[in-house]
C-alpha positions in Angstrom: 14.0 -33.7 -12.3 11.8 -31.7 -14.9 14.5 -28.9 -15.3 11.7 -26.7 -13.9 12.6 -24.0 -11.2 11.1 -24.0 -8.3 7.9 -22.1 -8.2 9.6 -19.6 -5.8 12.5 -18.9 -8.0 10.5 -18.9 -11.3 8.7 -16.1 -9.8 11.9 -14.4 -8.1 10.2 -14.4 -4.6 12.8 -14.0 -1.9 13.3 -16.6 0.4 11.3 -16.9 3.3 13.1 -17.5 6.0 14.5 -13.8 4.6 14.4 -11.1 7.9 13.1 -8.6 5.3 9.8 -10.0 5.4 9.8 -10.3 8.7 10.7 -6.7 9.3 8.5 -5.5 7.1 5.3 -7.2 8.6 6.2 -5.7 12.3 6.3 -2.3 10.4 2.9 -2.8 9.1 2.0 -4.5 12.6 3.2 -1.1 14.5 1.6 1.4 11.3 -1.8 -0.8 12.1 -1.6 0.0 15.9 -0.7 3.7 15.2 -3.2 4.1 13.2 -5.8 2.2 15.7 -4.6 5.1 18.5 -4.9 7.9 16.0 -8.8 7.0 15.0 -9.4 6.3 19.0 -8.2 10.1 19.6 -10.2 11.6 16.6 -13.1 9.5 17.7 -12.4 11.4 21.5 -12.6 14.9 19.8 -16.0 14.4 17.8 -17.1 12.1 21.7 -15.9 15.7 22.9 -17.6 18.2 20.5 -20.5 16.2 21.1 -20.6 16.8 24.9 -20.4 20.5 24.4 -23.3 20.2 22.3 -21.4 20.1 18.2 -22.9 17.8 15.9 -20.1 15.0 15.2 -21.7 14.4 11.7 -21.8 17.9 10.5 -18.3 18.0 11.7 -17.3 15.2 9.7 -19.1 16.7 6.2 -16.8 19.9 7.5 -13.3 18.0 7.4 -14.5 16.4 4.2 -14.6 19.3 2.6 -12.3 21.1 3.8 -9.6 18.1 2.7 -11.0 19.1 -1.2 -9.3 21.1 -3.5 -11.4 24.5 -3.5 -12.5 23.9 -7.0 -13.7 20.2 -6.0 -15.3 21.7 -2.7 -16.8 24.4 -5.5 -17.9 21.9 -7.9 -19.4 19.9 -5.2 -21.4 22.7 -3.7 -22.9 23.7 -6.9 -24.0 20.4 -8.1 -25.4 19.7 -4.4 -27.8 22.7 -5.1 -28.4 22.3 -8.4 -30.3 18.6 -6.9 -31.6 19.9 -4.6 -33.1 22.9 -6.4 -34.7 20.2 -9.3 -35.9 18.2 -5.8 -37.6 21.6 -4.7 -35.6 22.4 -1.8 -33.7 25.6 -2.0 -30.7 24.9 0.2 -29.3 28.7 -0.6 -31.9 30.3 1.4 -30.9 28.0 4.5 -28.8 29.2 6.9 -26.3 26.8 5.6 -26.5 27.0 2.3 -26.2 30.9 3.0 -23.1 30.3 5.0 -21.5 27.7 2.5 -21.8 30.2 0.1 -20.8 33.3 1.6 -17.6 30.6 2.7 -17.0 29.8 -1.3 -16.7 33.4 -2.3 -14.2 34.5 0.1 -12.4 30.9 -0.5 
């Protein structure tokens, strides 16, 4: 013998005949399938919105933003129309730009 541990050892990897591992890949296995359902139900609501005439991808920008801190949303607002300002497009006259940033100031 070299008077080498094995590999296994020399790294302190558990055995792997250990249940541990085993466990812990079913948990994954069942968080994986969970997680499958939950983005086949939020897919449903934006299918839904979409049937009663919402636009999924606006929707989407929505829950994007409102997931951000309001400083971050803030930030991000400003720099959007500072862009497209330079690009010649003056998003606060829109009516979304008008409602993002009535939205802001009461945030």
């Amino acid at each position: 013998m070299s008077g080498r541990l094995h590999p296994r050892k020399e790294l302190n990897m558990p055995e792997p005949t250990d249940d541990r591992l085993r466990l812990l890949i079913e948990r994954v296995e069942r968080l994986e399938e969970e997680k499958k359902g939950i983005s086949d139900d939020i897919r449903d609501v934006y299918a839904e919105a979409k049937a009663v005439g919402y636009d999924a991808k606006i929707m989407r920008e929505i829950v994007k933003l409102r997931k951000m801190k309001p400083d971050d949303r803030a930030e991000k607002v400003s720099l959007l129309e500072t862009y497209m300002a330079a690009l010649g497009m003056d998003y606060a006259s829109t009516p979304l730009g008008t409602a993002t940033l009535e939205r802001l100031k009461a945030a």
